[in-house]
N, C-alpha and C positions, 0 to 999 in steps of 0.2 A: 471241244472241237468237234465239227461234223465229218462224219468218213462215209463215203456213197458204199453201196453196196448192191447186193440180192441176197435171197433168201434159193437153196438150192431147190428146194421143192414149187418153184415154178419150169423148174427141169427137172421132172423126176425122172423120163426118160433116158435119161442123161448120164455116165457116170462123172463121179468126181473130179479126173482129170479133161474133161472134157468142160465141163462147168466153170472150172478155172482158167480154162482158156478163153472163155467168152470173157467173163469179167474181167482178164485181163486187155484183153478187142479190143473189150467196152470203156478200158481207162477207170476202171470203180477199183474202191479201194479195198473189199474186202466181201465177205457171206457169212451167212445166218446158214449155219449146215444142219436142217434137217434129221430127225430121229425117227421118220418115219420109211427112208429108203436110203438113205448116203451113210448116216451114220445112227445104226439104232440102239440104243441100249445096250449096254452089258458088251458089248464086242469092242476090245477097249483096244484088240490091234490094228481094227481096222478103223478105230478113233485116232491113234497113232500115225498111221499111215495116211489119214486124211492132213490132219492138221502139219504134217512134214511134207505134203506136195503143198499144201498151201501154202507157208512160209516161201516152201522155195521158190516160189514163183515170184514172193515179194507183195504177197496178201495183209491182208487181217481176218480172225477170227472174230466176226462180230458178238456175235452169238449162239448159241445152241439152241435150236430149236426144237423142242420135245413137244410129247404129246401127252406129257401129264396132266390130269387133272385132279387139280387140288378137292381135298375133299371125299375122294373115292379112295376105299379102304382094298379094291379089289391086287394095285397094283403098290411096289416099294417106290421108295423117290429115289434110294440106294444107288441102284445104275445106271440113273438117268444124272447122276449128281457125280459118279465114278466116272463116266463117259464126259460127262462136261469137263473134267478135268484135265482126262486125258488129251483130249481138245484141246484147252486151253481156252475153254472159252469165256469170256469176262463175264458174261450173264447167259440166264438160263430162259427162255420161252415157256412156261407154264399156262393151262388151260384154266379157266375158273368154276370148275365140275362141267357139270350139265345143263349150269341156270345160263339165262340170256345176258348180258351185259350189264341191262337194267337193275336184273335183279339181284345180280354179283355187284 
């Protein structure tokens, strides 16, 4: 089954309650919430805390959106992978290093 959505980081400006208010406006059924400013890493209360306004609203967690990249030894995939959980998010957004599309 298809479920509409967004990706919160075309709102970074935004907080999370406020984002959820749009996509709710908007009649979409759910977001891709962002590791880069809504919900980052390692902060698994306020992973929590996202994913419980979300539901209440009567959302879906589509996915997590991180900003790992595979391949790079400088960061763990540990709290990007604790935080997805925390979440609940059914899948993970991973980067493909630093190579172009092409060449990943």
């Amino acid at each position: 089954m298809i479920h509409t959505g967004l990706v919160s980081v075309s709102f970074r400006s935004l907080k999370p309650k406020e984002i959820i208010d749009l996509v709710a406006k908007a009649d979409l059924d759910g977001i891709e919430w962002g590791g880069d400013i809504h919900v980052p890493p390692g902060n698994l209360t306020n992973a929590q805390q996202v994913r419980q306004i979300t539901v209440d609203a009567g959302l879906r967690i589509s996915s997590y959106g991180s900003y790992y990249r595979l391949g790079e030894t400088q960061s763990s995939f540990e709290p990007v992978l604790e935080t997805a959980l925390t979440l609940a998010a059914p899948t993970i957004r991973v980067w493909a290093g630093n190579e172009g599309s092409a060449q990943a």
